[in-house]
Structure formats: structure tokens, C-alpha cells
N, C-alpha and C positions, 0 to 999 in steps of 0.2 A: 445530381442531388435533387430529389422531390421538394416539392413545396412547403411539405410537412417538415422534412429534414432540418432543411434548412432554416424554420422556424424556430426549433428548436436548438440547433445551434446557434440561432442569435438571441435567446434565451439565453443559454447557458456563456455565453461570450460576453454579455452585461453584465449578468448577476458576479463572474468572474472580475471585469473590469470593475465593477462595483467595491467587490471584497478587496483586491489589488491595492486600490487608491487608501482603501482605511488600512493597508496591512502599510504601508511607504507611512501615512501619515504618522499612524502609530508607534511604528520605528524612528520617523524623521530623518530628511534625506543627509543632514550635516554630520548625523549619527551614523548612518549608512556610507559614505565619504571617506569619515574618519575611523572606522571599522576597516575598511577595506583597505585604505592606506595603513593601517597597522599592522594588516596580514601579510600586504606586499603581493610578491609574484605568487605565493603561496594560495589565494581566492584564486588564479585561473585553474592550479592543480586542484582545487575542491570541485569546482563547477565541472571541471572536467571528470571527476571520482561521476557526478549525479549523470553523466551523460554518458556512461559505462554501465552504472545503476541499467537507467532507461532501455539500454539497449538489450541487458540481461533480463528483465523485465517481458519486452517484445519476444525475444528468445522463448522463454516458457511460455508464452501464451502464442506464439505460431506449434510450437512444440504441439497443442492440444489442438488447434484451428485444422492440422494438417490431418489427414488422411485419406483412404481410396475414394472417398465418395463427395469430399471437396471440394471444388476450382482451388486450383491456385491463386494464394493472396501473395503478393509483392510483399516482401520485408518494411519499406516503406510503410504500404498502407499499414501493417499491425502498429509501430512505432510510433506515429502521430498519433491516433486514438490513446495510442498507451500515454506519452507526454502530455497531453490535454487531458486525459482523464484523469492522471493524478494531479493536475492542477485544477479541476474543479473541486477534485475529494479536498486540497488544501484549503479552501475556502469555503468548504460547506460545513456547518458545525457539526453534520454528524458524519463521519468516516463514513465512504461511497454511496454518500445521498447520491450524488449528482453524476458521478466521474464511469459507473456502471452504466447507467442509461445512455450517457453519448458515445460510448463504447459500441456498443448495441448498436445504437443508431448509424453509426459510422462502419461497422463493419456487415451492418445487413446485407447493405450496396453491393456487398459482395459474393457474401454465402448463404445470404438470404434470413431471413427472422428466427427459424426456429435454430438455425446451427449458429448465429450470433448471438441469441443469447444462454445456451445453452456453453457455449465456450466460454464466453464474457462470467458469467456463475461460475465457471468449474476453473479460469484463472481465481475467480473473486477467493475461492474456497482455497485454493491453492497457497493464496498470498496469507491468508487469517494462516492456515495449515502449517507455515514454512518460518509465522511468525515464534508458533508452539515449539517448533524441532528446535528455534535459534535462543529460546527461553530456557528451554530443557538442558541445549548444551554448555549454556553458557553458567547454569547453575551448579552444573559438572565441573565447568570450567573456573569458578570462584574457589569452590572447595578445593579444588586442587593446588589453585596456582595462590592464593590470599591466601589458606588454611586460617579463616573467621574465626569468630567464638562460635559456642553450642548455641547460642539464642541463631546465632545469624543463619546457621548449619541446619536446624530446624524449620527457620524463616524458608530457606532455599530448599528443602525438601519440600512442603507445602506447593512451594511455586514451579518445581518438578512434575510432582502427583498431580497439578492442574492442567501443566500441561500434553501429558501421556493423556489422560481426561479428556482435553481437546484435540488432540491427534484421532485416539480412539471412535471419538463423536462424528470426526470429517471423514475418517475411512468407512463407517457405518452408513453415511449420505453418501459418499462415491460408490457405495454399492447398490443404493436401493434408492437413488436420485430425492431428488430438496421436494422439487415443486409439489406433487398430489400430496404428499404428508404435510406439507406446510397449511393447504388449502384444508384438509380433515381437521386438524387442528386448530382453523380458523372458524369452521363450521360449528363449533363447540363454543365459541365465544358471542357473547350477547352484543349486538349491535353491527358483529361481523357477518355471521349467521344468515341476513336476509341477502348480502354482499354476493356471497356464495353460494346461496342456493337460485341468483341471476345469471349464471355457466351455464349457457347450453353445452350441447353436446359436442358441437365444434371445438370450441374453446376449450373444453377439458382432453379434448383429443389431443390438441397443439400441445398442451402440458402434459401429458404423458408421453408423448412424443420427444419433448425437452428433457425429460426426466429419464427416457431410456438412451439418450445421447449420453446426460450426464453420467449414468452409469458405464455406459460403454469404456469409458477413459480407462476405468479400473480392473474391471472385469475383460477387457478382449485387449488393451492395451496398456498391460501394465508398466513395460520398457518405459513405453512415452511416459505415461505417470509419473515417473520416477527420473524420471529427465525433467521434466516439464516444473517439479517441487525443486529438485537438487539445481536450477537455476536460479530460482525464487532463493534458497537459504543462499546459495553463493554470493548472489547482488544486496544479500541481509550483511554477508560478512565485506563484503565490497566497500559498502556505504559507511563502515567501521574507521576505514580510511579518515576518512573526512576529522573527524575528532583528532586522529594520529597526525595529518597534516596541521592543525589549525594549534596544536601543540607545540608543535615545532619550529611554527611561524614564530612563536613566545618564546622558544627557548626551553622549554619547560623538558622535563626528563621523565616523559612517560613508555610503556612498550606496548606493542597494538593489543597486545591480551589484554590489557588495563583498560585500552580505546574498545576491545569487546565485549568487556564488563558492563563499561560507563555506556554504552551504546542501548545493551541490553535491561540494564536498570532504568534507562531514561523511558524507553520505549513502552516497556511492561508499565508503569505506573501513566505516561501519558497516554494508551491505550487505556487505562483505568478509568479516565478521564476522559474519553472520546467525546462527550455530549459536549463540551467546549467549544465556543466559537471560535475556530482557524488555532484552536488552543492556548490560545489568548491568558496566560498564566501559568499554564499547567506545565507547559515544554521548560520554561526557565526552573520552574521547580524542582520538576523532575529531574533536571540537570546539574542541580546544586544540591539534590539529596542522593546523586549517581558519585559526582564527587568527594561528598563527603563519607561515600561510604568506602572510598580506596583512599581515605584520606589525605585528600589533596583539599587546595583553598577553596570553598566556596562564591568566591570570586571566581574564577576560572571556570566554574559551571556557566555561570551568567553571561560572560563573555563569549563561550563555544554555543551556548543555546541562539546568543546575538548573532553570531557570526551564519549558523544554520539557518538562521529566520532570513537574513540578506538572502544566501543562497537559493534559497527556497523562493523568496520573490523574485530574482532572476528567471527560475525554473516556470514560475508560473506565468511571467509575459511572456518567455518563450512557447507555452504551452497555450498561451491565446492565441499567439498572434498564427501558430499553426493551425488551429481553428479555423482560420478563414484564410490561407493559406490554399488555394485552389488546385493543387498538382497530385494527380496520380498516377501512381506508376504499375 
């Protein structure tokens, strides 16, 4: 690991350590205790849904890392990046400030700068992408299985057409790559303007370069694309679990279609809410406005949004301490 590397990993391992200490405080550990003793055996089978997540996760993003012109990366090394990265995204208040760049960093080591971040992009785009499909179906999935009133039936087409919208917009960049259109569009803006016209020719070579990787995914390898998203929705529908256990730890009589609803409603409105620190309100809300839209207690959002936040800080010291975790395979 370079000097630089490494620097920036212990960056990103305090600001982590940092957020960690305020997400325990903020829960309180007697709350945390007594949460966990009320789920019982039931939190190993959660933590164990989130380490199933991770691994389907690492899956789609070797899915896109792999081809004829790549070294081979170890399943290991994608995995760690992937569990540490989304444990920096959980602590950074804006969804993948943080968890993209040590990504990158982490897997340059191996396939070098321009195919590290041009992969590390095209999972990032994949994961927003697969958030849309699991929106889309699950709005399908209300109407059918809930049969709502006409307000709610309209609500859910709305949040359909948005998302066909954002499918639409991502297969559009999977064809004609992010970076030089991001950068033209930047040159248009005041104060960015002088930003961008400091590119030399080097520099904008690298990013066209990034940008016809990007596109490569879609255009020469569509299979893999399509493997690489259908992992991402699968570990969307995976993590649905988690609600359906923590149910049943209660006693409560719900079916995973309800746990796909509530999953999907919490998710779309705390996405709404992204600018949120560690989402610090937003996740509990979201959770007692998912519930009371299958009409269940409001209480029991509150309690599963708690139970998620434990889990979620488990995931995130295990996703430090792999940080500095020195073994590659």
C-alpha cells in the first residue's frame, strides 16, 4: 500500500471511528443490549441477511471488474472494499461522499487508476440503477397485492414514471459514459468554469478513457450488465429479509411482500432525504410512515428502524476494522 494510500485510509478510518462513537452514543448502549435481548437468536439471523447482502454486492461489482484485459482480483480483495465502503457511505451525511473514493483507492492496487474508477462508477451507477427497478416493482407490487385507494394508486404511478425516468437516464450514461459530459456541463457553470478549463490534455485523455470503459459495460458486454444489475436488485430483495425476521422475533404476523413494501417505502422517502447526517431522523420516519401505510402500529416502524440502526453499527466496526486489516489474497 503507497504512502498516499495509506493516508487516506487513516482518514477515512477516524472520520469512521468518529461517526461510529456519535451513532452508539446516540442509540445508547443499555438501548442497544436491550434491543438485542428482545430479538434474541433472531439479530444473528439479521447480521447474517447483511453478510449475504455484502457478498451479493462484491458479486455485481467483480461481475463488472472482470474481463479479457484485467488481472485477476481475488473475491476477497472486491469484498473488503465493498464492506468498508459502505460503511463509510453510512456515516457520511451525503450517500457515497466517502465509501466511492476508498473503493478506488483500494482497488487501484490492483487494476490500476483508470479501470478502478471507471468500475467503482459503473457499480456506483448500477447500485442508484437497481434502486429504480426495486421501486418500480414494488409499486407494481402494492397495486396488486394491497389493491390501495385511487389517491394512493396515482401516488404509486408517479413514483413508477420516476422511476422508468431514472432507469431511462442510467442506460443513456451506460452508453455514452458520466465523466466528459459531467465536465461540459461543469464548464457552463460560474465559478466551476476556471476549474475546468485547468485540464490539460493528459487529464482529459484519462477521462475519456474512464468514459469509454464506462461505456464498454453496456455496449460490448451486455450479459455481464445484466448479471452485474440482476445481483444488485437480488441483495435489494435479500435485505427485505431483515424486516420479515425482526417481525417475527415480535411475534407480529406479517408476509415478506408486506416486508417488500415496507422496505421499499422506507427506502424511497430516506433516499429523499439523503442530505441527512448518518440519517439521523429520517430512517425512523420513513419507517413509521412505511408502516402505517400497510396499516400496521406505528410503534413497530420505530422499533425495526432501531433494530436496523444496531445492525448497521455492527456492520460498520466490522467494516473498519477491515480497513486496517492487512491481508490480501
Amino acid at each position: 500500500m503507497s504512502l498516499k494510500t495509506n493516508k487516506f485510509n487513516t482518514i477515512f478510518f477516524i472520520l469512521g471511528a468518529v461517526a461510529l462513537c456519535v451513532m452508539v452514543y446516540h442509540i445508547g448502549l443499555d438501548t442497544i443490549a436491550d434491543n438485542i435481548k428482545k430479538t434474541g437468536w433472531w439479530f444473528a439471523a439479521i447480521i447474517g441477511i447483511w453478510a449475504l447482502v455484502y457478498v451479493l454486492n462484491a458479486c455485481s461489482l467483480r461481475v463488472i471488474l472482470r474481463d479479457e484485459h484485467t488481472p485477476r482480483v481475488s473475491f476477497w480483495n472486491i469484498l473488503k472494499p465493498t464492506i468498508s465502503g459502505y460503511a463509510i457511505n453510512y456515516v457520511t451525511p451525503v450517500v457515497a461522499l466517502g465509501g466511492e473514493p476508498y473503493r478506488i483507492l483500494e482497488l487501484r492496487r490492483h487494476v490500476g487508476g483508470k479501470k478502478a474508477t471507471s468500475s467503482v462508477l459503473l457499480y456506483s451507477m448500477m447500485h442508484i440503477m437497481s434502486h429504480f427497478l426495486f421501486w418500480f416493482s414494488a409499486a407494481l407490487l402494492t397495486v396488486a397485492w394491497l389493491r390501495p385507494s385511487q389517491t394512493v394508486i396515482v401516488t404509486l404511478g408517479f413514483v413508477a414514471l420516476l422511476s422508468v425516468a431514472g432507469m431511462i437516464f442510467f442506460l443513456k450514461v451506460y452508453r455514452n459514459g458520466l465523466l466528459m459530459r459531467s465536465i461540459r456541463i461543469a464548464g457552463k457553470i460560474p465559478y466551476l468554469e476556471k476549474w475546468v478549463q485547468g485540464f490539460d490534455g493528459e487529464r482529459l485523455e484519462k477521462i475519456e478513457e474512464i468514459d469509454r470503459q464506462i461505456a464498454h459495460l453496456y455496449t460490448c458486454r451486455r450479459m455481464d450488465f445484466y448479471k452485474s444489475l440482476s445481483l444488485e436488485y437480488l441483495s435489494r430483495i435479500v435485505a427485505c429479509l431483515e424486516v420479515y425476521f425482526i417481525v417475527l422475533a415480535l411475534g407480529m404476523n406479517l408476509t415478506f411482500l408486506d416486508c417488500v413494501i415496507i422496505i421499499a417505502i422506507s427506502s424511497l422517502l430516506a433516499n429523499l432525504m439523503f442530505f441527512a447526517p448518518m440519517q439521523l431522523g429520517t430512517r425512523e420516519g420513513s419507517f413509521l410512515l412505511a408502516f402505517q401505510g400497510i396499516s400496521m402500529p406505528s410503534g413497530l416502524g420505530i422499533y425495526v428502524s432501531l433494530i436496523t440502526r444496531i445492525r448497521e453499527t455492527f456492520w460498520i466496526m466490522i467494516g473498519l476494522l477491515l480497513m486496517k486489516l492487512k491481508i490480501d489474497k
